[in-house]
C-alpha positions as CSV (number, residue, x, y, z in Angstrom):
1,X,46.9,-91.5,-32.5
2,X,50.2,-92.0,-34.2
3,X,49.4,-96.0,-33.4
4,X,46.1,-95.7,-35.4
5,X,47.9,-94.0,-38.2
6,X,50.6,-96.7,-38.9
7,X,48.3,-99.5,-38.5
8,X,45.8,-98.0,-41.0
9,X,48.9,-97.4,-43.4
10,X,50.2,-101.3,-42.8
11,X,46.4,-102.5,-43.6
12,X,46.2,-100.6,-46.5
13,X,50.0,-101.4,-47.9
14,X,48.9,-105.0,-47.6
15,X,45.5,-105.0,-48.9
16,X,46.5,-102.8,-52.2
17,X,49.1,-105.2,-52.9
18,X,47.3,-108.9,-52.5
19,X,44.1,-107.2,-54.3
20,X,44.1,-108.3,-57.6
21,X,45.5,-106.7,-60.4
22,X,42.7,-106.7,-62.3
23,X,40.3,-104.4,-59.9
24,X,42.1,-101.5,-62.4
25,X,42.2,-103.0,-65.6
26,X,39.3,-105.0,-67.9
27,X,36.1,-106.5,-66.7
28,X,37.3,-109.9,-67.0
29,X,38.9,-111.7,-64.4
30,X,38.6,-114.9,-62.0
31,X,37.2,-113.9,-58.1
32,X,39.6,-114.3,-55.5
33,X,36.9,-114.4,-53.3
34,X,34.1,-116.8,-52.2
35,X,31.1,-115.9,-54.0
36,X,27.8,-115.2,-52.2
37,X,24.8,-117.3,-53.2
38,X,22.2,-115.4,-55.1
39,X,19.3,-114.3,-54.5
40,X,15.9,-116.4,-55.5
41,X,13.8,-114.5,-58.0
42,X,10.1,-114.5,-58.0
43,X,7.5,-112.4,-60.2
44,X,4.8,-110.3,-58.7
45,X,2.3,-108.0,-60.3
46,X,2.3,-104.3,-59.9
47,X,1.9,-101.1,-61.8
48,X,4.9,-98.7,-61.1
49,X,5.2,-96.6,-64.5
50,X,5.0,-92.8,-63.4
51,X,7.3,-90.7,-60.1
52,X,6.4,-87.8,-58.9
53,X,9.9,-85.8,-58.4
54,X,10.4,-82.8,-56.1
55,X,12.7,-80.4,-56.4
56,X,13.7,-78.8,-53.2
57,X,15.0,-75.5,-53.9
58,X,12.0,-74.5,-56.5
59,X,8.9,-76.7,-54.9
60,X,7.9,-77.8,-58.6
61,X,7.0,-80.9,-58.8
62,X,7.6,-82.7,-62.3
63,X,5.8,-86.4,-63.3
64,X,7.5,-88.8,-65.5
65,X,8.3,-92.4,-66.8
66,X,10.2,-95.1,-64.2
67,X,12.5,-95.4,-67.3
68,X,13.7,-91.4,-67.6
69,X,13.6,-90.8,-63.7
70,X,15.8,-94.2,-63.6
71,X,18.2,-93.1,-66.3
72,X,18.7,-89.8,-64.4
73,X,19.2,-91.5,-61.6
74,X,22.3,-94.1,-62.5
75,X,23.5,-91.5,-64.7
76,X,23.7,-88.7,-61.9
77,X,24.9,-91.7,-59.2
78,X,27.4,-94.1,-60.7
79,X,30.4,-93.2,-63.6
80,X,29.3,-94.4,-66.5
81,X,32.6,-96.0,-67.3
82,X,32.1,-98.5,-64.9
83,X,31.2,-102.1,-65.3
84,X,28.3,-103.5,-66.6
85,X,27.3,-105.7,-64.4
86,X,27.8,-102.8,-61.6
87,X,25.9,-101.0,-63.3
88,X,22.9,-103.2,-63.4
89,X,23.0,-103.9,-59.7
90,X,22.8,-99.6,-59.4
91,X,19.8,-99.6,-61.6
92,X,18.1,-102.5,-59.4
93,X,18.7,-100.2,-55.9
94,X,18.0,-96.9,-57.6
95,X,14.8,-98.5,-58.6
96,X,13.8,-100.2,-55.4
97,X,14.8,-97.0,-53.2
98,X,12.8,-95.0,-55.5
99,X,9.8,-97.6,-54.6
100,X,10.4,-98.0,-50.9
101,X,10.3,-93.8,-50.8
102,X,6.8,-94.1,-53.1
103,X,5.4,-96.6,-50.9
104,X,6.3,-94.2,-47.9
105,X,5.2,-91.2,-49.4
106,X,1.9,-92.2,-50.7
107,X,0.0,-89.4,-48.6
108,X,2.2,-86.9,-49.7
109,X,2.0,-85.3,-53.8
110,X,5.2,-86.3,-54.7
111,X,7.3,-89.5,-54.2
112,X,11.2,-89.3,-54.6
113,X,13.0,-85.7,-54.0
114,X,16.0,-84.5,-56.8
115,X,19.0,-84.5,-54.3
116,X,21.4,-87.5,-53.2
117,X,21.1,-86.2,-49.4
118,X,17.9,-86.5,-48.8
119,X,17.0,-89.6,-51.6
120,X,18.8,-89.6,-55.2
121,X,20.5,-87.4,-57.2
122,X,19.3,-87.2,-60.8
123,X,19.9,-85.5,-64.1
124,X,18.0,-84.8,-67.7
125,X,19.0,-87.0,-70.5
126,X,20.3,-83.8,-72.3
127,X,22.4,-82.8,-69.0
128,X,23.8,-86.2,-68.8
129,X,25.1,-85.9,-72.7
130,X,26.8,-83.0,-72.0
131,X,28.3,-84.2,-69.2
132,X,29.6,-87.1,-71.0
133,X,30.8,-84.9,-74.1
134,X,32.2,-87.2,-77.1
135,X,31.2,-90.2,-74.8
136,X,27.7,-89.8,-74.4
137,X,26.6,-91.9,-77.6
138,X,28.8,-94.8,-76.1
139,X,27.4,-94.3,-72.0
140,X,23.3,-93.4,-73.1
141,X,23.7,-96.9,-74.5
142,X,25.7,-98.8,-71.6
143,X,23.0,-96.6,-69.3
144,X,19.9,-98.2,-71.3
145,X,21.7,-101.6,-71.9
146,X,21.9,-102.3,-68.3
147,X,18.5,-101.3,-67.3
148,X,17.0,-103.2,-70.2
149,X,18.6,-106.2,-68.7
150,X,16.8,-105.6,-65.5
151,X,14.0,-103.7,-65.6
152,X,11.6,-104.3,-63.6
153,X,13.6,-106.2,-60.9
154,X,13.2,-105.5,-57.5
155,X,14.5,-106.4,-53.7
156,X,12.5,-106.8,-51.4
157,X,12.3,-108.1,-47.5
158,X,10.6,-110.4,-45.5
159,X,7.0,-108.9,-46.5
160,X,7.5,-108.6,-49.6
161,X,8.3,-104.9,-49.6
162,X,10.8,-102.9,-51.5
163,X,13.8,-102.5,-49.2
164,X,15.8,-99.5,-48.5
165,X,18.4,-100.2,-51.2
166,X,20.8,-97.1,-49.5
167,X,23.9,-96.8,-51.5
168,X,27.3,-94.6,-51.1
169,X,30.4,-94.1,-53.3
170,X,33.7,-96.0,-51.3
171,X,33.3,-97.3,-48.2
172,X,35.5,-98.1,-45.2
173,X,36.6,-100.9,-46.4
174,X,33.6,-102.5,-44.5
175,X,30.7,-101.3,-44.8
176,X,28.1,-99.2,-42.1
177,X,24.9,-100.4,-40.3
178,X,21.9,-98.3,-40.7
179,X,21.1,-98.2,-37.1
180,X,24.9,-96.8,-36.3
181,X,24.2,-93.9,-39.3
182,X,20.3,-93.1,-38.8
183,X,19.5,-94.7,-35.5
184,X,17.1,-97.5,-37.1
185,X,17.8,-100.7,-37.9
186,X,17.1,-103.0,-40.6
187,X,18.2,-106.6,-40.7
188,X,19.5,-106.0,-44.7
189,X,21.2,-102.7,-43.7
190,X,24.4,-104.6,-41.8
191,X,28.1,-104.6,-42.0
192,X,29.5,-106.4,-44.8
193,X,33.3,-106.8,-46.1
194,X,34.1,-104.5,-48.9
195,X,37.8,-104.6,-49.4
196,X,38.2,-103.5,-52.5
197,X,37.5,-99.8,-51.4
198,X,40.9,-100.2,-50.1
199,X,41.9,-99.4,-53.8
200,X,40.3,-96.3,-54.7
201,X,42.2,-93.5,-55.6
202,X,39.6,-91.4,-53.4
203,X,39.8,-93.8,-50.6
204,X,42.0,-91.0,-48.5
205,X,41.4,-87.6,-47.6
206,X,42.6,-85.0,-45.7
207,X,41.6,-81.8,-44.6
208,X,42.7,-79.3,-41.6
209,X,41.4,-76.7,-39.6
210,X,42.9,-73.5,-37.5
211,X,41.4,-73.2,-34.1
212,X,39.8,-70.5,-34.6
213,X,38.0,-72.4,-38.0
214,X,37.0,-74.8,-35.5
215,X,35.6,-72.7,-33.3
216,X,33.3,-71.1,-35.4
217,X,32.2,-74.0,-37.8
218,X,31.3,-76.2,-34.0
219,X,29.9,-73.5,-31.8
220,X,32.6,-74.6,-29.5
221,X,32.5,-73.0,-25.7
222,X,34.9,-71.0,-24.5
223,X,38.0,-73.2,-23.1
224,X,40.9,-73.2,-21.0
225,X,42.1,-76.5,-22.5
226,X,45.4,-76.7,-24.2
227,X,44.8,-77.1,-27.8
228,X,46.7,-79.9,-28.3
229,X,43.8,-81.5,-25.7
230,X,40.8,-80.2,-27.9
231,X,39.7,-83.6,-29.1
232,X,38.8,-86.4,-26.5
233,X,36.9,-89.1,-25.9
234,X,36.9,-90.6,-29.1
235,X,34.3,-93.8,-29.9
236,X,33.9,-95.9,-33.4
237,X,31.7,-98.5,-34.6
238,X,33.5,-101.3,-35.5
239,X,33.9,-100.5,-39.2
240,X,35.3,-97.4,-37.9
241,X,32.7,-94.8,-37.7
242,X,33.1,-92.4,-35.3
243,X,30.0,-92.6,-33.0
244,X,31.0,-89.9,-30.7
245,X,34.1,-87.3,-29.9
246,X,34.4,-84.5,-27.7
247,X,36.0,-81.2,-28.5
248,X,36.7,-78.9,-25.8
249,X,34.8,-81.0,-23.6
250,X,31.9,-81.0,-26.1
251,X,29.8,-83.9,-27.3
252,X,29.4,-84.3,-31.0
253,X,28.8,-87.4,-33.8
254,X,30.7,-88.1,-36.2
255,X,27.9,-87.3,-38.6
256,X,27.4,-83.9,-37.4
257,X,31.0,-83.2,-37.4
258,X,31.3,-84.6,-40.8
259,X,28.2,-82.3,-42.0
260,X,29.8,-79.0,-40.2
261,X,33.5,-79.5,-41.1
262,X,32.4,-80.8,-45.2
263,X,34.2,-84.3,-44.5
264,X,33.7,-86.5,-47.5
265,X,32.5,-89.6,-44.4
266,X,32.3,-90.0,-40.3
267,X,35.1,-92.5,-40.5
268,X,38.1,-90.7,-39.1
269,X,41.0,-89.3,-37.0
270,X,42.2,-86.1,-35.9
271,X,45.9,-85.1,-35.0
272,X,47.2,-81.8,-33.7
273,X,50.4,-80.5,-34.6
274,X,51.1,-76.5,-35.2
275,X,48.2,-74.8,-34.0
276,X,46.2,-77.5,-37.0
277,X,43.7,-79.6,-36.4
278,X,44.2,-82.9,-39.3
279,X,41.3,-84.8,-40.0
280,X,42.1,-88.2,-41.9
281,X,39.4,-89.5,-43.3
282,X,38.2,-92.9,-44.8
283,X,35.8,-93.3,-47.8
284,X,33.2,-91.6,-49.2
285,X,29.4,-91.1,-48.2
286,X,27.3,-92.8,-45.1
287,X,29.0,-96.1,-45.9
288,X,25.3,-97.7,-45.4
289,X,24.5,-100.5,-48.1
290,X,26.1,-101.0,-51.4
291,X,29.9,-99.4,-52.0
292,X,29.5,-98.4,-55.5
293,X,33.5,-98.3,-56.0
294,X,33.1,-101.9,-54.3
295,X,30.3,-103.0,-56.8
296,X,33.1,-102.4,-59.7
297,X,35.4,-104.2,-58.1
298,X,33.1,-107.6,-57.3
299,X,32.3,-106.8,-61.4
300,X,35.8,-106.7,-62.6
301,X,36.5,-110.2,-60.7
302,X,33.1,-111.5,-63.0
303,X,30.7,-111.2,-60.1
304,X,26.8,-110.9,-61.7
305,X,24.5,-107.6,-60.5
306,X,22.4,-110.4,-58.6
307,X,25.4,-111.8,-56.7
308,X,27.0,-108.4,-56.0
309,X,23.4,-107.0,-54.5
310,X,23.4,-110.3,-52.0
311,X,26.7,-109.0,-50.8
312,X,25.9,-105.7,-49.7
313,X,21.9,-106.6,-48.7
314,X,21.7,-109.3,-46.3
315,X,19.4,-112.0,-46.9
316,X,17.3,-110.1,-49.3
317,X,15.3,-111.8,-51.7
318,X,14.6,-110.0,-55.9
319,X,11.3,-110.2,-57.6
320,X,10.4,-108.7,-60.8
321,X,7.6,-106.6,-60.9
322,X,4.9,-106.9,-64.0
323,X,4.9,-103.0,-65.0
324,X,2.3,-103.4,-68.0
């Protein structure tokens, strides 16, 4: 464990300091790094102007424009102080998810639901301002800038269909696969470098447990086992999620020890040392799809929306769709 530790350290030493300087200063800057071809865009003719929007905890199910639910959404999702260009490639996924989950939902009487665990999280206009405070004149317009410059635009796959555009905060440093995270795959949904996560200031987290904590927040069985032997049989994916660990001779994922213990992801390691269980974790969210810390950083090296979505969705194509 203490090998896994320093290497992580050595990797992240080195790829904070050959990252360019400019991934925390202005939006201008040359690309250090070969830029993906972009995707081919096509027009197609549909009429996508009203959501249906569930919230959970109340049942109440509230209908409005594409254009408020959308502004909710980046505005919930994404700092506003974030690039432009970043945040035109959050406006094209929020509005293709919100699609692919209409398309999939069109038995049911409502299409996306209010919360970023089960689809996308959203806020009013009037929540978002105060949220913002003295900056809300100044972010409402960087908000509506961005999704005036590409509304309408949508990826979609092989058939044609709006994708599932998934999205987390800070990955890895490479990115997930759906079928490691949800157990389905999708050719667009796959691994993809994202270095620049390396850089986040959130990147790292930390958080430890008593054995008794444990215990309680994993069900665990009753064991004869050494603490210091709790944790076994440790597997990862190759971009470091952890697909399966035992403790005290019990099988979990990472996912459901990350939901149980409140980890911010599944990419982690544990140590023991004084009756405390450390869990070091790596990023933020599922890690599936498009790094949104990552997005900034392609944008602040002068990487367009269109170029940064090809990065993160593989071999997905953009259309725009006619909404009047």
């Amino acid at each position: 464990m203490k090998k896994i530790y320093a290497v992580s350290a050595i990797l992240i030493m080195v790829y904070c300091t050959l990252l360019p300087i400019i991934c925390i200063g202005k939006c201008e800057g040359a690309s250090s790094v070969k830029k993906p071809s972009k995707s081919s865009v096509t027009t197609e003719s549909k009429n996508e102007q009203i959501v249906r929007i569930l919230d959970e905890k109340s049942g109440k199910i509230t209908e409005m424009s594409v254009d408020d639910y959308i502004f909710g959404v980046v505005a919930a999702e994404m700092p506003a102080s974030y690039c432009d260009e970043a945040l035109k490639a959050q406006t094209v996924a929020s509005y293709t998810y919100m699609l692919f989950r209409k398309n999939e939902r069109a038995d049911l009487d409502y299409d996306v639901i209010a919360s970023s665990s089960r689809d996308q999280a959203f806020i009013t206009r009037e929540d978002a301002r105060k949220k913002w405070g003295n900056d809300a004149d100044k972010y409402c317009k960087k908000i509506e800038d961005a999704m005036a410059s590409v509304k309408g635009y949508v990826m979609v796959d092989d058939e044609g269909k709006p994708i599932l555009a998934a999205y987390h905060n800070i990955s890895s440093g490479r990115t997930e696969s759906a079928l490691t995270v949800w157990g389905k795959d999708y050719y667009y949904l796959q691994p993809v470098e994202s270095l620049g996560d390396l850089t986040a200031s959130k990147y790292l987290s930390e958080v430890s447990f008593t054995a008794s904590e444990l215990i309680k927040k994993l069900s665990l069985p009753e064991t004869d086992l050494s603490q210091s032997k709790w944790i076994s049989g440790i597997k990862t994916s190759e971009s470091g999620t952890v697909t399966e660990i035992q403790v005290c001779g019990k099988k979990f994922t990472g996912a459901k020890i990350r939901s149980a213990l409140g980890l911010k992801s599944s990419v982690f390691t544990v140590s023991y040392a004084d009756g405390s269980f450390k869990f070091r974790v790596q990023g933020h969210g599922h890690g599936v799809g498009m790094s949104q810390f990552g997005a900034n950083y392609l944008a602040r090296q002068n990487y367009s929306y269109v170029e940064i979505l090809s990065w993160y969705y593989t071999d997905c194509k953009m259309i725009k769709y006619k909404t009047e």
